[in-house]
Backbone as CSV, one residue per row, in Angstrom:
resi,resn,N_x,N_y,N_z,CA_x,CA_y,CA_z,C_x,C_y,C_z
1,UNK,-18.321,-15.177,-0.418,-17.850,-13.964,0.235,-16.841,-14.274,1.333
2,UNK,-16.489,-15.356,1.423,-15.940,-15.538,3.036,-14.219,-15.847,2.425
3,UNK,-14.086,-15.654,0.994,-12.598,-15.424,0.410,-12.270,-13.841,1.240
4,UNK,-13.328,-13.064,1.279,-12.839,-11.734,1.513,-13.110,-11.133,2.561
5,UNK,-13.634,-12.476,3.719,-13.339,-12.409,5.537,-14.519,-11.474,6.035
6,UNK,-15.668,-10.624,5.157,-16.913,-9.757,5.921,-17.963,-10.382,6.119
7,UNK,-18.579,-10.453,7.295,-19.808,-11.228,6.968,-20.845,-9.793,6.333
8,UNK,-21.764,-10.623,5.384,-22.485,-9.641,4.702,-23.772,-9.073,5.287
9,UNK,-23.978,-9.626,6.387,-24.763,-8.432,7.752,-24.144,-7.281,7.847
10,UNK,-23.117,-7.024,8.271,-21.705,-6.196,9.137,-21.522,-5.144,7.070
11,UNK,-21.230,-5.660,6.343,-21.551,-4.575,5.147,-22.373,-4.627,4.489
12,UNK,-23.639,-4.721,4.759,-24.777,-4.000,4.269,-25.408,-3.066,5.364
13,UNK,-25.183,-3.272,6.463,-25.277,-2.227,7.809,-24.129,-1.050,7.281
14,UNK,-23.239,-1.148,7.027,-22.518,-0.125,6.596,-22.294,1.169,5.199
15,UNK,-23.033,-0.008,4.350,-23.160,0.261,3.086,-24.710,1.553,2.926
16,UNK,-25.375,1.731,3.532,-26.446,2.793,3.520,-25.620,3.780,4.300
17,UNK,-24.712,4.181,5.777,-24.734,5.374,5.510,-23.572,6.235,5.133
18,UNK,-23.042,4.821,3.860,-22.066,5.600,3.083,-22.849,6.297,2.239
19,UNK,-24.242,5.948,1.414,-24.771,6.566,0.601,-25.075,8.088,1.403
20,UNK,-25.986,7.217,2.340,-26.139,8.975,3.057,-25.380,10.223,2.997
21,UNK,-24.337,9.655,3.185,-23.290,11.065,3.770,-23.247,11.780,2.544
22,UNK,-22.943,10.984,1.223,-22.923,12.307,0.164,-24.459,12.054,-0.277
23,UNK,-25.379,12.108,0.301,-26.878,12.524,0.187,-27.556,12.228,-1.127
24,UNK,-27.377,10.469,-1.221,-27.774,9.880,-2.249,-27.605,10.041,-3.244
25,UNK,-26.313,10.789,-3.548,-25.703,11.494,-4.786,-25.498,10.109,-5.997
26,UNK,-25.890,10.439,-7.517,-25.266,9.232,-8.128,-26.410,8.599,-8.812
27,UNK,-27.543,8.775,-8.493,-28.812,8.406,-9.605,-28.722,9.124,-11.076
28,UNK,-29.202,8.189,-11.945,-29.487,8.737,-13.276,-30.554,10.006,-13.393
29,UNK,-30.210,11.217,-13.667,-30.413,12.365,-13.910,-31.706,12.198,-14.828
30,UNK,-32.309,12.976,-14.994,-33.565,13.154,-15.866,-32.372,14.032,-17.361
31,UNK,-32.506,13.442,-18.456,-32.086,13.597,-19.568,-33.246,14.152,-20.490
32,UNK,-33.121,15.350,-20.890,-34.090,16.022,-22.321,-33.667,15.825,-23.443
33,UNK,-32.305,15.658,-23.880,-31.674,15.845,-25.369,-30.824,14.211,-25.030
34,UNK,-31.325,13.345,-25.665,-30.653,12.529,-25.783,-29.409,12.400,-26.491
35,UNK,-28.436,11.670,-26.498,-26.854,11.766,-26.590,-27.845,10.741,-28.117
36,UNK,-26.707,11.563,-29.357,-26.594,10.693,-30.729,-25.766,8.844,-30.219
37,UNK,-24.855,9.123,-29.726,-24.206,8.001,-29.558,-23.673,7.652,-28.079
38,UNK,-23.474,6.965,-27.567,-23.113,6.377,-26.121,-21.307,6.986,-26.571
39,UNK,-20.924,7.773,-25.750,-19.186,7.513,-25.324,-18.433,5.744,-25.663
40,UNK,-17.509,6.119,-26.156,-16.786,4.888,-25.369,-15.448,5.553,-24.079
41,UNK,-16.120,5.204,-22.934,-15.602,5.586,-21.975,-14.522,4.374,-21.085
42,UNK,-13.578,4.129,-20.255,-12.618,3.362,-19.663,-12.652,4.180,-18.774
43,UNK,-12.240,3.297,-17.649,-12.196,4.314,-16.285,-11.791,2.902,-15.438
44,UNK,-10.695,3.596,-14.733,-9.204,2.594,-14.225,-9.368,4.004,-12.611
45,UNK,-9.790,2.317,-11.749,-10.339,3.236,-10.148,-10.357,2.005,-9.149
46,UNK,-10.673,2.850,-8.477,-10.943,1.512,-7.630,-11.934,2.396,-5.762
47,UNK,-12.785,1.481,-5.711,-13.843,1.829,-5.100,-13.603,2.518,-3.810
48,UNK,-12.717,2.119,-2.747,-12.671,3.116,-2.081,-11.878,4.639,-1.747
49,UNK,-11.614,4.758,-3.059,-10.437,5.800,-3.398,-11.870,6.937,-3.313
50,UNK,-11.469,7.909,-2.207,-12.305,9.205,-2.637,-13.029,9.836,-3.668
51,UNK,-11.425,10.496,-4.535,-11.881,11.151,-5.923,-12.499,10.124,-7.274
52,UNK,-12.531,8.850,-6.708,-12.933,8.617,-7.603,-14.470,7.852,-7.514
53,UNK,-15.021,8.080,-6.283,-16.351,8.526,-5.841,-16.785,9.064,-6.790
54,UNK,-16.065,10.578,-6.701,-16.887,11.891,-7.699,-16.657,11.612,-8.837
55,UNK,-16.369,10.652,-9.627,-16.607,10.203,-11.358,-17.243,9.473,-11.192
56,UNK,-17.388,8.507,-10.526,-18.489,7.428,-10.489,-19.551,7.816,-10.480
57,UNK,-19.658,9.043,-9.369,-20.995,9.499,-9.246,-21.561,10.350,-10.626
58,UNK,-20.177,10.974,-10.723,-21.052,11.610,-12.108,-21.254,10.965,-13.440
59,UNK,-20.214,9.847,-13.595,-20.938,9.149,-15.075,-22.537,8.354,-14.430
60,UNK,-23.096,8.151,-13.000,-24.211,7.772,-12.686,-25.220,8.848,-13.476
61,UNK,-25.134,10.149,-12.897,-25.700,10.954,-12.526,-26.336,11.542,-14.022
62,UNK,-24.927,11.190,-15.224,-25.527,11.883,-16.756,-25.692,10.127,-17.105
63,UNK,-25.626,9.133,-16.510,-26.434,7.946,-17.318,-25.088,7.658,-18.382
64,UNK,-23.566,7.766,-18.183,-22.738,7.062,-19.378,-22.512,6.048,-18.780
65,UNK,-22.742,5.054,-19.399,-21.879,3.447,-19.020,-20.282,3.679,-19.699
66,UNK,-19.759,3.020,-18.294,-18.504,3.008,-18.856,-17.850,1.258,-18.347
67,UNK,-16.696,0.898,-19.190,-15.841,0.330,-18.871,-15.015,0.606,-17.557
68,UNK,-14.975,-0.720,-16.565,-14.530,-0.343,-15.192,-13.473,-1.357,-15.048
69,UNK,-12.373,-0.625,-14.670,-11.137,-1.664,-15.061,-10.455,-1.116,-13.142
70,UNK,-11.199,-2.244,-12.071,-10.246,-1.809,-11.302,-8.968,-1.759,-10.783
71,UNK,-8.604,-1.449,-10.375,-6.927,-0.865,-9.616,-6.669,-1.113,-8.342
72,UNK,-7.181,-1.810,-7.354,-7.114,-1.591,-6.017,-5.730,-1.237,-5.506
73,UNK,-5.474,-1.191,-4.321,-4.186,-0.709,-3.305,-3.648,-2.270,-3.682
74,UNK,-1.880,-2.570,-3.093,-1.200,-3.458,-2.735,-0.587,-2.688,-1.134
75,UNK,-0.311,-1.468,-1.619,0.122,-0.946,-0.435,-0.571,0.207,0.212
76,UNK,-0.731,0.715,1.383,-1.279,1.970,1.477,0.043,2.729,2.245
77,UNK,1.165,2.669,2.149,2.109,2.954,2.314,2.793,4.209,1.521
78,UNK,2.657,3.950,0.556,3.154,4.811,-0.719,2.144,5.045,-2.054
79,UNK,1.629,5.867,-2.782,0.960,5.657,-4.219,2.113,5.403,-5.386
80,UNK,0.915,4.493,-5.894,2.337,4.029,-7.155,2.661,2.932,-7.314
81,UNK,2.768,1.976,-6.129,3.557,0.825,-6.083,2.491,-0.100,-6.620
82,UNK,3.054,-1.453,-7.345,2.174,-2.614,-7.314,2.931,-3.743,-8.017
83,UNK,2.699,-5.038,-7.675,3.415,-5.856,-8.433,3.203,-6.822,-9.575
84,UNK,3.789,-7.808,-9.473,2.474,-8.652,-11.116,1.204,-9.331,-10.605
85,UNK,0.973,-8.968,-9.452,-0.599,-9.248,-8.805,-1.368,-7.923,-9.555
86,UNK,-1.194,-7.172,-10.122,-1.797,-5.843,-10.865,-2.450,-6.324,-12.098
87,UNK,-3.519,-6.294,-12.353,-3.979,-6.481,-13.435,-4.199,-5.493,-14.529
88,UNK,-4.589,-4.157,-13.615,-4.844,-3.046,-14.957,-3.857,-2.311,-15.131
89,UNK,-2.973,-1.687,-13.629,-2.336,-0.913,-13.358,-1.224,-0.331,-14.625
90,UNK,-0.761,-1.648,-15.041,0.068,-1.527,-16.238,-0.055,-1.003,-17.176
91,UNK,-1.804,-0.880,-17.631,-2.102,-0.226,-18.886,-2.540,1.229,-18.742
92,UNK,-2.590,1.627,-17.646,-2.394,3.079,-16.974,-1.042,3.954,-17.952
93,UNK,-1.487,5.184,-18.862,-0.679,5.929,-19.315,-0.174,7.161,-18.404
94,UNK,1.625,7.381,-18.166,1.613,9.030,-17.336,1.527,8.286,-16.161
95,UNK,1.330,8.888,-15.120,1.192,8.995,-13.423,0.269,7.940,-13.418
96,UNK,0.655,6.827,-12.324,-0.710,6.362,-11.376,-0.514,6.608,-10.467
97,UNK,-1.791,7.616,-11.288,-2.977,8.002,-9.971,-4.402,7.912,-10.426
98,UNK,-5.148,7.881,-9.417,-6.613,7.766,-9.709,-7.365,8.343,-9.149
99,UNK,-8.746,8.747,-9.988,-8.908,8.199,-11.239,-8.446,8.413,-12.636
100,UNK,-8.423,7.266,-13.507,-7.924,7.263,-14.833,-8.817,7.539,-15.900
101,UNK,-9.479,8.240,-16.755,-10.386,8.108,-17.319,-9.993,8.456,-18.498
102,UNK,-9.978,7.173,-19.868,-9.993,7.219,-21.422,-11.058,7.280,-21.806
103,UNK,-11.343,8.721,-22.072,-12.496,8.436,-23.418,-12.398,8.628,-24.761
104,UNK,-11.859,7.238,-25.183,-12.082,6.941,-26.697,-12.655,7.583,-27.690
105,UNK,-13.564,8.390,-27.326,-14.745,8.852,-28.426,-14.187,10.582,-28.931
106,UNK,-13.613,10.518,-27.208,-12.885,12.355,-27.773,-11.590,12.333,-27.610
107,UNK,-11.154,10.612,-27.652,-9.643,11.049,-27.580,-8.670,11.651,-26.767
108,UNK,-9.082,11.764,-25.268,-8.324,12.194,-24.483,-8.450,11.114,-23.127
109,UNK,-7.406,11.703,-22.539,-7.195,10.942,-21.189,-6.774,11.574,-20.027
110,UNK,-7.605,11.630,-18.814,-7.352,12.308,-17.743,-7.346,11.376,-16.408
111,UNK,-6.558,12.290,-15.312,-6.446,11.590,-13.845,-6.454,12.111,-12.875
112,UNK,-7.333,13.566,-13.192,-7.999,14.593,-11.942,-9.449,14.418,-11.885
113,UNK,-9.866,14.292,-10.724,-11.371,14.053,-10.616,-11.770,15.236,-11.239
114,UNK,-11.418,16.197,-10.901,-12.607,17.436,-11.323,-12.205,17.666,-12.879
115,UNK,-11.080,17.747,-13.129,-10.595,17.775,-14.856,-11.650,16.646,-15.533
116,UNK,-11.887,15.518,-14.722,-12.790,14.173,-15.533,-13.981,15.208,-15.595
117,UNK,-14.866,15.372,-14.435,-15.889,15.743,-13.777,-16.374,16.537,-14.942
118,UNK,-15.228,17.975,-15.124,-15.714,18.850,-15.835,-15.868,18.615,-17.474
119,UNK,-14.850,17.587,-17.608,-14.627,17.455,-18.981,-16.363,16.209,-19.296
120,UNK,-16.520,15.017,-18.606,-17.861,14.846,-18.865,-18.814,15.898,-19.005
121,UNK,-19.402,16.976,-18.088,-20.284,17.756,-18.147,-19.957,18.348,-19.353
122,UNK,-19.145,18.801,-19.539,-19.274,20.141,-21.083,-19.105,19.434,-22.368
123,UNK,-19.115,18.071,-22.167,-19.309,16.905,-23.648,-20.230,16.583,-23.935
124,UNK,-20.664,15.582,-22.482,-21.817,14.925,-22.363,-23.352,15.520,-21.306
125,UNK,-23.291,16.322,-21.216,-24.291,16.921,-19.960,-25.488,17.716,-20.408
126,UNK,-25.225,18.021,-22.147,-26.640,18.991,-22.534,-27.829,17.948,-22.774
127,UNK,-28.227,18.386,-22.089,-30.153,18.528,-21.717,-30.379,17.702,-20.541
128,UNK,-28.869,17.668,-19.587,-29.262,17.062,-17.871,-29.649,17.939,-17.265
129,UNK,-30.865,17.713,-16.659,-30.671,18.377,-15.502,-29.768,17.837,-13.920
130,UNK,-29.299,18.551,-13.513,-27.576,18.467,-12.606,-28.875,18.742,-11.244
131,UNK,-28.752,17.487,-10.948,-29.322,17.156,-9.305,-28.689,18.182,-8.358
132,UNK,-29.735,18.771,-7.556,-28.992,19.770,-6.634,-27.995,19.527,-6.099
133,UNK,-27.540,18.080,-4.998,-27.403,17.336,-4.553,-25.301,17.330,-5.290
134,UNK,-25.768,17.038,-6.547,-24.526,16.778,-7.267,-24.249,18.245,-7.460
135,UNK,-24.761,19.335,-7.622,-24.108,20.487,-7.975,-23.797,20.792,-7.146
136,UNK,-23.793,20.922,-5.519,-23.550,21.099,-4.352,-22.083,20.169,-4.138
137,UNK,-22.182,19.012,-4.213,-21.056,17.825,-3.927,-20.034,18.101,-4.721
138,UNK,-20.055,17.921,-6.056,-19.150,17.940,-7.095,-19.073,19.234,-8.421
139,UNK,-19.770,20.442,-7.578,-19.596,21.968,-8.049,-18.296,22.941,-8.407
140,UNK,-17.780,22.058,-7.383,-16.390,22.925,-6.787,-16.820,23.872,-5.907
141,UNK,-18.034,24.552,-4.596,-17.828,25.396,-4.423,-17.847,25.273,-2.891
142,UNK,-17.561,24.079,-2.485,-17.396,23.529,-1.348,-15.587,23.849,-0.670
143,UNK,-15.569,24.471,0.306,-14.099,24.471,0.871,-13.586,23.247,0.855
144,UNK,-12.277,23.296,0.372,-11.399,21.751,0.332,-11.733,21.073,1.249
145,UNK,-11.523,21.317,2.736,-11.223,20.547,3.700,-12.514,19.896,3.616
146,UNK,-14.225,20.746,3.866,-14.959,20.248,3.422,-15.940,19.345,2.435
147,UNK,-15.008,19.821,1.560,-15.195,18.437,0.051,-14.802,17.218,-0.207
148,UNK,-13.392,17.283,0.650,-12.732,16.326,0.913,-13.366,15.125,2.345
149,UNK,-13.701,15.523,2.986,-14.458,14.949,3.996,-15.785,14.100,3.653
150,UNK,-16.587,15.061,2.876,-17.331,14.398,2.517,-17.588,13.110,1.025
151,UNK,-16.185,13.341,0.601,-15.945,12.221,-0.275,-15.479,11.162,0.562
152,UNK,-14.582,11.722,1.290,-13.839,10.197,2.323,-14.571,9.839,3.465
153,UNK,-15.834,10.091,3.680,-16.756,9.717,4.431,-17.330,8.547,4.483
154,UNK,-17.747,8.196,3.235,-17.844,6.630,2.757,-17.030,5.588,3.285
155,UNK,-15.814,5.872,2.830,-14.760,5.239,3.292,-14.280,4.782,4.519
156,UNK,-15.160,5.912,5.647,-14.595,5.491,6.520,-15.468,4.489,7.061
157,UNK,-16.619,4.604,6.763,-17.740,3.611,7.228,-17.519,1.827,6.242
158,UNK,-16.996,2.084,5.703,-16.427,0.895,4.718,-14.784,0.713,5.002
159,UNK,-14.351,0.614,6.000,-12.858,0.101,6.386,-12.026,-1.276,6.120
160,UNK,-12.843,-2.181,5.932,-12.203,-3.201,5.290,-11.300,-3.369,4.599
161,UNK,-10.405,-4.322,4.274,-9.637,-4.317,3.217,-10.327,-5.031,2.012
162,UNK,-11.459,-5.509,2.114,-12.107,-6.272,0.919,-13.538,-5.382,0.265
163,UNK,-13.321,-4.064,0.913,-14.272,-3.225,0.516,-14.031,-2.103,-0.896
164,UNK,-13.066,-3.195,-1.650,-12.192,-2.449,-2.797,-10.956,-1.771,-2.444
165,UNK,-10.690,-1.857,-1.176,-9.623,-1.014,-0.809,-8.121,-2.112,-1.356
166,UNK,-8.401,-2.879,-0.907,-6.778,-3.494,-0.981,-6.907,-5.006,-2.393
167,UNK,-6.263,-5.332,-3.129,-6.009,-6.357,-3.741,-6.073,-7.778,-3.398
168,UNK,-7.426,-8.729,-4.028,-7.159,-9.952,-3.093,-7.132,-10.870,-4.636
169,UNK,-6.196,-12.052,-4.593,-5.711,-12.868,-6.272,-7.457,-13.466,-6.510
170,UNK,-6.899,-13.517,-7.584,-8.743,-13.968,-8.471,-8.079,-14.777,-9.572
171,UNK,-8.908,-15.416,-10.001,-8.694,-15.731,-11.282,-9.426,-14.681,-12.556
172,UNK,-8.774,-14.163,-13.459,-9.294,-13.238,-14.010,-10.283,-14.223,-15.419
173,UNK,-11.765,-13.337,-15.469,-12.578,-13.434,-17.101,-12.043,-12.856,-17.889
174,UNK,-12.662,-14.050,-18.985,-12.425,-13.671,-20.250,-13.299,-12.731,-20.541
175,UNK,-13.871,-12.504,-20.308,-14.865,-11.247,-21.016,-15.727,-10.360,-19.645
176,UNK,-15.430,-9.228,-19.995,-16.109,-8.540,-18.895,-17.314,-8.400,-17.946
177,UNK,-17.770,-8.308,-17.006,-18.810,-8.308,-16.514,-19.580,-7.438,-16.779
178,UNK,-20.844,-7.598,-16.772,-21.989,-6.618,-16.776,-22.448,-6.051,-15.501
179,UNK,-22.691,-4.715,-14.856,-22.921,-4.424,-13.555,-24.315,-3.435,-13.903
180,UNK,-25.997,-3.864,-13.903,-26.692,-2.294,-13.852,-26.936,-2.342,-12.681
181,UNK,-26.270,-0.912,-12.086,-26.907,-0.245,-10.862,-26.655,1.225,-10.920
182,UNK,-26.177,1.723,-9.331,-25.937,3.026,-9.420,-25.333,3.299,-8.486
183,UNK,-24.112,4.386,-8.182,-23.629,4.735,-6.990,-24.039,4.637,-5.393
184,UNK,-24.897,5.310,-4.962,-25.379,5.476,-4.073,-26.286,4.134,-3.255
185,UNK,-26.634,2.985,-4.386,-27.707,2.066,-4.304,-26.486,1.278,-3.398
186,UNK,-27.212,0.912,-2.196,-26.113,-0.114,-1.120,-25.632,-1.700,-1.858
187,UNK,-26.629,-1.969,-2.495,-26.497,-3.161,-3.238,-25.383,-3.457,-3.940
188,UNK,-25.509,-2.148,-4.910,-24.695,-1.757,-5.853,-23.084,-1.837,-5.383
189,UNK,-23.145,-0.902,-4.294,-21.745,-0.959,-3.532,-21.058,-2.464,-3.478
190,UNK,-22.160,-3.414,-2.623,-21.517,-4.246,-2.626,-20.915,-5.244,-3.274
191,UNK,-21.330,-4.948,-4.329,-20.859,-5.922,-6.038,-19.546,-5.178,-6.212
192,UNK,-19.834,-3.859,-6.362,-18.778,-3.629,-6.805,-17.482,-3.422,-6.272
193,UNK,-17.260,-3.456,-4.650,-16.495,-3.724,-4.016,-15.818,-5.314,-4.071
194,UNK,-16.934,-5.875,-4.620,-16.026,-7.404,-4.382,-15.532,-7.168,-5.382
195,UNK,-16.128,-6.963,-6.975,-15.168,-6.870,-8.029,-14.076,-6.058,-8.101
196,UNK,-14.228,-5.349,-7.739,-12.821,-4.832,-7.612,-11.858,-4.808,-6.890
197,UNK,-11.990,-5.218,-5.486,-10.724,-6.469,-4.665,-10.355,-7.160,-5.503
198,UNK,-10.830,-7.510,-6.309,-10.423,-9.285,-7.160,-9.925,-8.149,-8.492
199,UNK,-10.310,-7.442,-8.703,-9.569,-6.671,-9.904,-10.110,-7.064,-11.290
200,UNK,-11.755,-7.367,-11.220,-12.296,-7.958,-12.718,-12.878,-6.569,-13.190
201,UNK,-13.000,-6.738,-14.297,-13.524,-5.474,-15.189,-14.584,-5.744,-15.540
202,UNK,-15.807,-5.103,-15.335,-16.807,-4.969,-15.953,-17.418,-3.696,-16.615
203,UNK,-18.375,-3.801,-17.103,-19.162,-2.043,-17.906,-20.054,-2.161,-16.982
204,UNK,-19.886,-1.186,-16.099,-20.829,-0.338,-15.664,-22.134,0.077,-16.328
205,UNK,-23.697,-0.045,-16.184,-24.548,0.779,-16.750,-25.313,1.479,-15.373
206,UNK,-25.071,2.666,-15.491,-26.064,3.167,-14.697,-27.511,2.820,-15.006
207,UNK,-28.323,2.335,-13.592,-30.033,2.302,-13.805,-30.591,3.049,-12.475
208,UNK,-31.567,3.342,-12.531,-32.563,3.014,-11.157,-33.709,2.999,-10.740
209,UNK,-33.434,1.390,-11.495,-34.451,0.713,-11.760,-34.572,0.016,-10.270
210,UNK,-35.803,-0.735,-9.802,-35.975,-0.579,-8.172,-35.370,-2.209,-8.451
211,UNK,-35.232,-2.942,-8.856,-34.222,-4.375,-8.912,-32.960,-4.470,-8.825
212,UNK,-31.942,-3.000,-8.863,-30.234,-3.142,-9.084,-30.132,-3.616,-7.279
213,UNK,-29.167,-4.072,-7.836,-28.175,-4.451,-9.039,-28.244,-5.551,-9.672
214,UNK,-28.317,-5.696,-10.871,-28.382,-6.678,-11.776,-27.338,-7.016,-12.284
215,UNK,-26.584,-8.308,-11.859,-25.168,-8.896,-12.362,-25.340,-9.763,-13.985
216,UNK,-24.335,-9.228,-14.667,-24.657,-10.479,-16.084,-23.166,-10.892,-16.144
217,UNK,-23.073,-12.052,-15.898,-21.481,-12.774,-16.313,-21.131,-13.707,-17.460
218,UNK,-21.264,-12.796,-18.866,-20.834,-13.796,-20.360,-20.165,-14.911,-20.345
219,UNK,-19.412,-14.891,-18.973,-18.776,-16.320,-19.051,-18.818,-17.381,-18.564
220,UNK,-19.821,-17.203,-18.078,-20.838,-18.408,-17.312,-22.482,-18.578,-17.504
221,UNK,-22.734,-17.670,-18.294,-24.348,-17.220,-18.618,-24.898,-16.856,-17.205
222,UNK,-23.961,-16.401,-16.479,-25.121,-16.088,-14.781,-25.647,-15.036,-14.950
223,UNK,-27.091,-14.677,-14.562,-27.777,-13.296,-14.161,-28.352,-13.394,-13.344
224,UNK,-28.492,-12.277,-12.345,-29.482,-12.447,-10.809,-29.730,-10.980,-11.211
225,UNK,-30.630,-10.853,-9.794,-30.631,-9.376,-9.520,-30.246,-9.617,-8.243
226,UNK,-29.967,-8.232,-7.385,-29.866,-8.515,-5.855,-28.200,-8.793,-5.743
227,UNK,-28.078,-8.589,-4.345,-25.956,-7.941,-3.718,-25.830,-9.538,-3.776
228,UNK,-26.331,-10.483,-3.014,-26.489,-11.533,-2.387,-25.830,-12.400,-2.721
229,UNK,-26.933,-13.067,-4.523,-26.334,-13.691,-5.122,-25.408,-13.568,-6.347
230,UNK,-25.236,-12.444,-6.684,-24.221,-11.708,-7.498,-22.824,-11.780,-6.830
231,UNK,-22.772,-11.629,-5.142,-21.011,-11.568,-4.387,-20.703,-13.126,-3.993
232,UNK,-21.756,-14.019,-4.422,-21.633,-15.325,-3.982,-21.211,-15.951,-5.358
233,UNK,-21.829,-15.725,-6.256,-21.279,-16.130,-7.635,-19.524,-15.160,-8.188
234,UNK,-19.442,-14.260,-8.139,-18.491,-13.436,-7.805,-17.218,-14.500,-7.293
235,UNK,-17.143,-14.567,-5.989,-16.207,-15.158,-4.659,-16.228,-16.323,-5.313
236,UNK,-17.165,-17.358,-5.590,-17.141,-18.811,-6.021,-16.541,-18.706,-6.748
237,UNK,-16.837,-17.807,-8.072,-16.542,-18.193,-9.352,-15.139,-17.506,-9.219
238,UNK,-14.285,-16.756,-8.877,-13.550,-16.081,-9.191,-11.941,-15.607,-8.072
239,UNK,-12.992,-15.631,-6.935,-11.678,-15.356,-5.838,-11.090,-16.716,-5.633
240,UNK,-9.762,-16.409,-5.156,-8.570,-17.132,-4.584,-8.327,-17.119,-3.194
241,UNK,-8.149,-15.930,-2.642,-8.103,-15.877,-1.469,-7.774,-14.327,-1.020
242,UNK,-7.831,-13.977,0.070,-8.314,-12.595,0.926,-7.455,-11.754,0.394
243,UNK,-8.249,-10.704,1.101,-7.250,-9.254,0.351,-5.978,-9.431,1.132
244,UNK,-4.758,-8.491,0.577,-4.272,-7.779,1.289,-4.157,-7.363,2.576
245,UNK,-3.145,-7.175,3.331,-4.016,-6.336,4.764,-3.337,-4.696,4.302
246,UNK,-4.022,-3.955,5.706,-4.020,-2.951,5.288,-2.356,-2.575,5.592
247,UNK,-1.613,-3.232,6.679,-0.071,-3.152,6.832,0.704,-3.777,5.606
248,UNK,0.458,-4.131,4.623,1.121,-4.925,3.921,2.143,-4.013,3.224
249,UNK,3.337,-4.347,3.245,4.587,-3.213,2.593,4.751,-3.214,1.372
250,UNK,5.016,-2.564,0.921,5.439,-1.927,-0.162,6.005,-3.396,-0.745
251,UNK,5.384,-3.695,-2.049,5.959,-5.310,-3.027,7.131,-5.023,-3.281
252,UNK,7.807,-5.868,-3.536,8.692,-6.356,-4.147,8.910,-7.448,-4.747
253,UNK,9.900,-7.041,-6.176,10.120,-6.117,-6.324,8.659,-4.974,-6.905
254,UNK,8.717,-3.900,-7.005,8.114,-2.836,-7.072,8.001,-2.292,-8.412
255,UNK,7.252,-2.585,-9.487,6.939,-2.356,-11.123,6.136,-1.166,-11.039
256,UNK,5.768,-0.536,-10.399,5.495,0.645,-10.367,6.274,2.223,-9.849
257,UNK,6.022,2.902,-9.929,6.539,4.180,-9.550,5.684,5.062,-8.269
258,UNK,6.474,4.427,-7.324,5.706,5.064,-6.133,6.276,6.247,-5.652
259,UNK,5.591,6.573,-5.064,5.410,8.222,-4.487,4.465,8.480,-2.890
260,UNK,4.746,9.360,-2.084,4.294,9.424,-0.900,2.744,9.487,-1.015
261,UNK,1.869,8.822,-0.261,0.430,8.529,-0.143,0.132,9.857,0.685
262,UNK,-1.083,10.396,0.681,-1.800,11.040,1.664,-2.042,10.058,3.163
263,UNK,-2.277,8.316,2.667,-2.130,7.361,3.694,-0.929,7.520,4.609
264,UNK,0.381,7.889,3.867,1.447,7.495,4.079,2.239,7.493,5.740
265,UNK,1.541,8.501,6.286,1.597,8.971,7.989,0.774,8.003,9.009
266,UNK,0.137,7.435,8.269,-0.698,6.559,9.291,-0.005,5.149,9.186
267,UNK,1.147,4.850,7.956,1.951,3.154,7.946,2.976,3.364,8.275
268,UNK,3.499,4.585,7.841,4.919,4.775,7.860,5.709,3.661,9.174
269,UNK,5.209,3.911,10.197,6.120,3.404,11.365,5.262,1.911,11.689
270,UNK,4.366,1.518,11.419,3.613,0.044,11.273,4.937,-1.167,10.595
C-alpha cells in the first residue's frame, strides 16, 4: 500500500462513514424470482466518481456481477482527457463520461446513472425487493442539489488521490480479478479503490457474506479474505508507483476529448 502514500489506519477510519452517509445502501437485496441467466454486464467507472456510486450500488443491491473495467482521473481539470497511461478509457464507445455500462445480454450501452439505474431495474429487478434505503437514494425523488450531495459525500471523506480518484502506473493482469463483496462494506471499498488507481479489471460479485471481501487473483492463485491482505498483494503484485496528484494538468499530448469538469473551478487557476 505505501505505492499509493495512505497509511491504512487513516482509510479505514474513513471508509465507514462513507458507507454511512448513503445509509448502508448496496447490500444484496432479498430476491423471490430468480434470474434464468446471469447478465453479461461491463461497467467502465471508477470509484470515486459520484454517479457511479449509484450503479454500483444498484448492481449490489439486485445481486448482478459485473465486469469492472476502471477509468480513474489523469486530470481533474477537464473531463475527457487521458493519455496512453489509460487502460480502458479507449474502449469507451460515444462520450467519456461515467458511468459506462455494456450490457451484452440486451445489447445496449449507456452513460447516465439513472438511464443505467433504470434500465437494470425494469430488466433485471422482478422479484427484488428494492431496500427502502435504495428507493429513497436512487428513486429519483430526492431534489438535485440533495441527491447530489449525498452521492458526493463519500467522496469527500475519501480525498486522496489513491482512493480511485486519480491514476497511479501498474503493471496490468492477464486475466481479471475476482472481487466478492459489496458497496457499502468498508473493506470492500478498500480493495476496490486500490484496484482501480492501478486501473486492473476485475468481476465484481456482489455478497454479504460476513467474510468480504474476498480477493481471487487467477494469476497468481492468491485468495484471502479481509482489505489487509488483498491491498498488500494488490500494491506488491501490481503497482509501480503513486497516483497522480490532484493538480496534475491536463496530459499531453491529450488522446482523449476533453470537456469542462464540474471539478473544473476548483484547478482552473492551480
Amino acid at each position: 500500500m505505501r505505492h499509493l502514500g495512505l497509511p491504512s489506519a487513516l482509510s479505514r477510519l474513513g471508509s465507514t462513514p462513507s458507507a454511512a452517509i448513503r445509509l448502508w445502501n448496496g447490500r444484496p437485496a432479498p430476491r423471490t424470482t430468480e434470474l434464468r441467466e446471469l447478465p453479461l454486464l461491463e461497467l467502465f467507472e471508477y470509484e470515486a466518481s459520484p454517479w457511479c456510486r449509484r450503479v454500483r450500488e444498484t448492481l449490489c443491491v439486485l445481486g448482478l456481477p459485473a465486469l469492472i473495467r476502471p477509468c480513474p482521473r489523469e486530470t481533474l481539470r477537464v473531463e475527457g482527457a487521458y493519455s496512453s497511461l489509460a487502460r480502458h478509457k479507449p474502449d469507451v464507445k460515444g462520450r467519456l463520461i461515467f458511468p459506462y455500462l455494456v450490457d451484452h445480454t440486451a445489447d445496449v450501452a449507456l452513460n447516465e446513472s439513472r438511464d443505467i439505474v433504470e434500465h437494470l431495474w425494469s430488466r433485471y429487478g422482478d422479484g427484488v425487493e428494492r431496500p427502502r434505503a435504495d428507493a429513497l437514494l436512487n428513486g429519483g425523488a430526492l431534489p438535485r442539489l440533495i441527491d447530489f450531495g449525498l452521492l458526493a459525500g463519500p467522496s469527500g471523506f475519501r480525498p486522496w488521490a489513491g482512493c480511485g480518484l486519480t491514476v497511479a502506473p501498474s503493471s496490468s493482469p492477464a486475466e481479471p480479478l475476482v472481487l466478492h463483496g459489496n458497496e457499502p462494506d468498508p473493506g470492500s471499498r478498500l480493495v476496490r479503490e486500490m484496484l482501480c488507481s492501478l486501473q486492473i479489471a476485475y468481476r465484481h460479485v456482489p455478497s454479504d457474506a460476513p467474510n468480504v471481501p474476498h480477493l481471487e487473483d487467477p494469476n497468481t492463485g492468491f485468495a484471502t479474505f479481509g482489505a489487509g491482505h488483498a491491498c498488500r498483494h494488490v500494491a506488491e503484485t501490481y503497482a509501480i508507483g503513486a497516483p497522480l496528484s490532484h493538480l496534475a494538468p491536463v496530459p499531453e499530448p491529450n488522446l482523449g476529448d476533453a470537456r469542462r469538469s464540474w471539478m473544473s473551478p476548483l484547478f482552473t487557476f492551480l
